[in-house]
C-alpha positions as CSV (number, residue, x, y, z in Angstrom):
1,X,-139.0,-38.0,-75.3
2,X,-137.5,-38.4,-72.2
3,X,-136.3,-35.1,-70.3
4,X,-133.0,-36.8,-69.0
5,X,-132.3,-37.8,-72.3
6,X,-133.3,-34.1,-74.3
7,X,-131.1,-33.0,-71.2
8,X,-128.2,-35.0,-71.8
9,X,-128.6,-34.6,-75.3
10,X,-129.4,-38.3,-76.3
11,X,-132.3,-37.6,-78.7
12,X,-132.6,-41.0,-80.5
13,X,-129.2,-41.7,-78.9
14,X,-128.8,-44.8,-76.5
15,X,-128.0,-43.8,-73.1
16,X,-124.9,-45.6,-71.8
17,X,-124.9,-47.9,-68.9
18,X,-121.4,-46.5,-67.5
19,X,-123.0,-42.8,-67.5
20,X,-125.5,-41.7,-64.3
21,X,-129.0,-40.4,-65.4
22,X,-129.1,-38.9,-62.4
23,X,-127.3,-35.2,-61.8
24,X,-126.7,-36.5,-58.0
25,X,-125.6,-40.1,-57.7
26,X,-123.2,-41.6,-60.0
27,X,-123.7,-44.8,-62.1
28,X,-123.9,-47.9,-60.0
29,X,-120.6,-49.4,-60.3
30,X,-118.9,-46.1,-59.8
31,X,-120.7,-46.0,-56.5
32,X,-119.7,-49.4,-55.3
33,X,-116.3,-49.1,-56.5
34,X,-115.8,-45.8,-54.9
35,X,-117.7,-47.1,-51.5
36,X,-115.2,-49.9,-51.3
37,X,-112.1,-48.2,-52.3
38,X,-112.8,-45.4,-50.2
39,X,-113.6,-47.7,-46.6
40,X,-110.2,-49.7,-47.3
41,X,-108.3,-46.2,-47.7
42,X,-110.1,-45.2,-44.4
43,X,-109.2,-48.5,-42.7
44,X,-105.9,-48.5,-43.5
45,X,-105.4,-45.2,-42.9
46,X,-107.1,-46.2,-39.6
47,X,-104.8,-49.2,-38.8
48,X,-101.6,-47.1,-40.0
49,X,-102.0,-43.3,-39.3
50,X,-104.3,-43.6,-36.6
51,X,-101.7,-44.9,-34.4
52,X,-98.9,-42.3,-35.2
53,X,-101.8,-39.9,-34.6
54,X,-102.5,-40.9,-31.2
55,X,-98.3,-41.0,-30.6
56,X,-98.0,-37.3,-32.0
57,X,-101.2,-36.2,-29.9
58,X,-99.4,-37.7,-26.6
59,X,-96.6,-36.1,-27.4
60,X,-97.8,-32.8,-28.4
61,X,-99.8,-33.5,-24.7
62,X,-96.6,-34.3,-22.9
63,X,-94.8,-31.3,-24.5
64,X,-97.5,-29.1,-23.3
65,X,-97.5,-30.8,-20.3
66,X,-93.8,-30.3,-19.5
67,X,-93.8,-26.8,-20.4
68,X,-96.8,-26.2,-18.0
69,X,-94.6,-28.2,-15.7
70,X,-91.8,-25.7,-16.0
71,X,-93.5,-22.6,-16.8
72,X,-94.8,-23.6,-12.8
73,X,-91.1,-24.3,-11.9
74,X,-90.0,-21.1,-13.3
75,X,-92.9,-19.0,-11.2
76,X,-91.8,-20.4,-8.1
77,X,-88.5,-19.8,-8.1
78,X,-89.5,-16.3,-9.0
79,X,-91.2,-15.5,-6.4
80,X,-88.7,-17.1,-4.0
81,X,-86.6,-14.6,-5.9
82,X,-88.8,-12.2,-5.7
83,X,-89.5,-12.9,-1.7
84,X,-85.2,-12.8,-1.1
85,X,-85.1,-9.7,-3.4
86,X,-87.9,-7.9,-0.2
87,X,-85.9,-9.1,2.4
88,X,-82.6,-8.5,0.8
89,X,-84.5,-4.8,0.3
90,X,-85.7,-5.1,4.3
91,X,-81.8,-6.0,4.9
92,X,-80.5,-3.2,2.9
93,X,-82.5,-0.5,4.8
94,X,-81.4,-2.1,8.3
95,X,-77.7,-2.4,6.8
96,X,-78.0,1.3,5.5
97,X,-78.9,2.5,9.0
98,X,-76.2,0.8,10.5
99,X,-73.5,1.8,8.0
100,X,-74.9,5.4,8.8
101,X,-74.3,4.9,12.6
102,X,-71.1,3.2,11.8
103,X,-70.3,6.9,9.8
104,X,-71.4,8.8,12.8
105,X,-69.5,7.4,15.2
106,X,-66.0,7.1,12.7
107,X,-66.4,11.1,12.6
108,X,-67.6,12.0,16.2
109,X,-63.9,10.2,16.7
110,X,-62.6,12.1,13.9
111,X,-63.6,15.3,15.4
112,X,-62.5,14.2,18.8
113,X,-59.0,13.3,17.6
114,X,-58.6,16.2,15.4
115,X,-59.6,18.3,18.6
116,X,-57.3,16.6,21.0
117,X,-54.3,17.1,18.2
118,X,-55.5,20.9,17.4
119,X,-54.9,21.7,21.2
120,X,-51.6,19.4,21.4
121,X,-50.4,21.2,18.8
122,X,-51.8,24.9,19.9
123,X,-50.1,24.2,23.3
124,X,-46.8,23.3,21.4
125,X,-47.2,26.6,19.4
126,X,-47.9,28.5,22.5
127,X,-45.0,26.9,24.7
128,X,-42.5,28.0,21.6
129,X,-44.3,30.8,21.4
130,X,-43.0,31.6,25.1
131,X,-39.7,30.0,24.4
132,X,-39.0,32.8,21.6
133,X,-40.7,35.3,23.6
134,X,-38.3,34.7,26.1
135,X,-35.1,34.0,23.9
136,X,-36.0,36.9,22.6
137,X,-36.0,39.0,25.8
138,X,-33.2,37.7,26.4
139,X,-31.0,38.8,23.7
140,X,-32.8,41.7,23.6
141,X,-31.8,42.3,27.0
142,X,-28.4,41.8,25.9
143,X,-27.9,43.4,23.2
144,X,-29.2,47.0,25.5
145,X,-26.6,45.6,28.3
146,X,-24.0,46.1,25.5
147,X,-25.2,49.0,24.1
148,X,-25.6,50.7,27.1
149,X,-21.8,49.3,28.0
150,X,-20.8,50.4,25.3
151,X,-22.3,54.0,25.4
152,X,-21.2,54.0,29.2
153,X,-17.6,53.1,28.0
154,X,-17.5,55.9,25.7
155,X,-19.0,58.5,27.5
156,X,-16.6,57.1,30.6
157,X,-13.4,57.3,28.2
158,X,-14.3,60.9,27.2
159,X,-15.0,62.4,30.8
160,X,-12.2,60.5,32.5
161,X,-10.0,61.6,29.4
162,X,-11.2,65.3,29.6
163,X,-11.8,65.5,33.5
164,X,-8.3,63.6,34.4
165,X,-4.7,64.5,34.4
166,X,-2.1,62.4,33.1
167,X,-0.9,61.4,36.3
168,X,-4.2,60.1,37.3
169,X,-4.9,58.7,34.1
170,X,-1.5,57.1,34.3
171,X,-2.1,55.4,38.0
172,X,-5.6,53.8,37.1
173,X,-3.8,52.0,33.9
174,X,-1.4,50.6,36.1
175,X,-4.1,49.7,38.9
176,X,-6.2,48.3,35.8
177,X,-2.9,45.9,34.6
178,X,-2.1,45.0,38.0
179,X,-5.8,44.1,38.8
180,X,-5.2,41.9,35.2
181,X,-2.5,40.1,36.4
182,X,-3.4,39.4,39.6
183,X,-6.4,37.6,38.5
């Protein structure tokens, strides 16, 4: 007996033509078939897909391309950025210095024209200062003139009242009204 056939199970059996003997390679038909059908699916698949293919691959190639394209657009400007952004930091320092000058001289004025008004106005205080020091002096002055007149009056009206007569008394009233009226 044949071993393909006690393999297969075909012990007295025909074998049939449409079934491979052979565990690796089908029947014959089955294999011509299958070679043709498969080469027309992979021609047309050639003529029809291959083309949309190659149009998605240059696109996907253009995509990528434009992206590089930008992503190199993108870097440039950022460093230009990046170049303005250390001179706009060179800037600031010089602009920071010279705002700092700026502030030194604003206050060196400030302290001069605060000076300048601290002794206008310490020469005003002093000047009134003098002005009531001398005003009040004055009434001062006054008011001891008085005092003393008056004191002197009373101390005149008590000796010339207890060291005088009546007749003298009486003539220096009459010398004091004519004086009066005379004048």
């Amino acid at each position: 007996m044949n071993l393909f056939a006690s393999i297969l199970g075909a012990e007295g059996k025909e074998i049939d033509p449409a079934r491979s003997i052979d565990w690796l390679l089908p029947a014959d038909a089955e294999l011509i078939y299958g070679t043709v059908s498969s080469l027309l699916i992979f021609g047309l698949l050639w003529k029809f897909a291959g083309p949309a293919i190659k149009k998605a691959m240059a696109d996907r190639t253009d995509r990528i391309q434009s992206e590089l394209d930008e992503s190199a657009a993108a870097k440039a400007d950022a460093e230009a950025e990046a170049a303005q952004i250390r001179q706009a930091a060179g800037d600031i320092d010089a602009e920071r210095q010279r705002l700092f000058a700026e502030a030194d001289a604003h206050a060196e004025q400030l302290l001069a024209d605060g000076r300048e008004r601290l002794e206008t106005e310490i020469a005003e205080l002093e000047a009134r200062a003098d002005a009531d020091i001398a005003a009040t002096a004055g009434r001062a002055g006054d008011e001891l003139r008085a005092e003393i007149s008056r004191l002197a009056s009373a101390a005149t009206d008590q000796l010339v009242a207890g060291g005088l007569d009546d007749a003298t008394q009486q003539e220096l009233i009459e010398g004091f009204i004519q004086k009066v009226g005379a004048s």
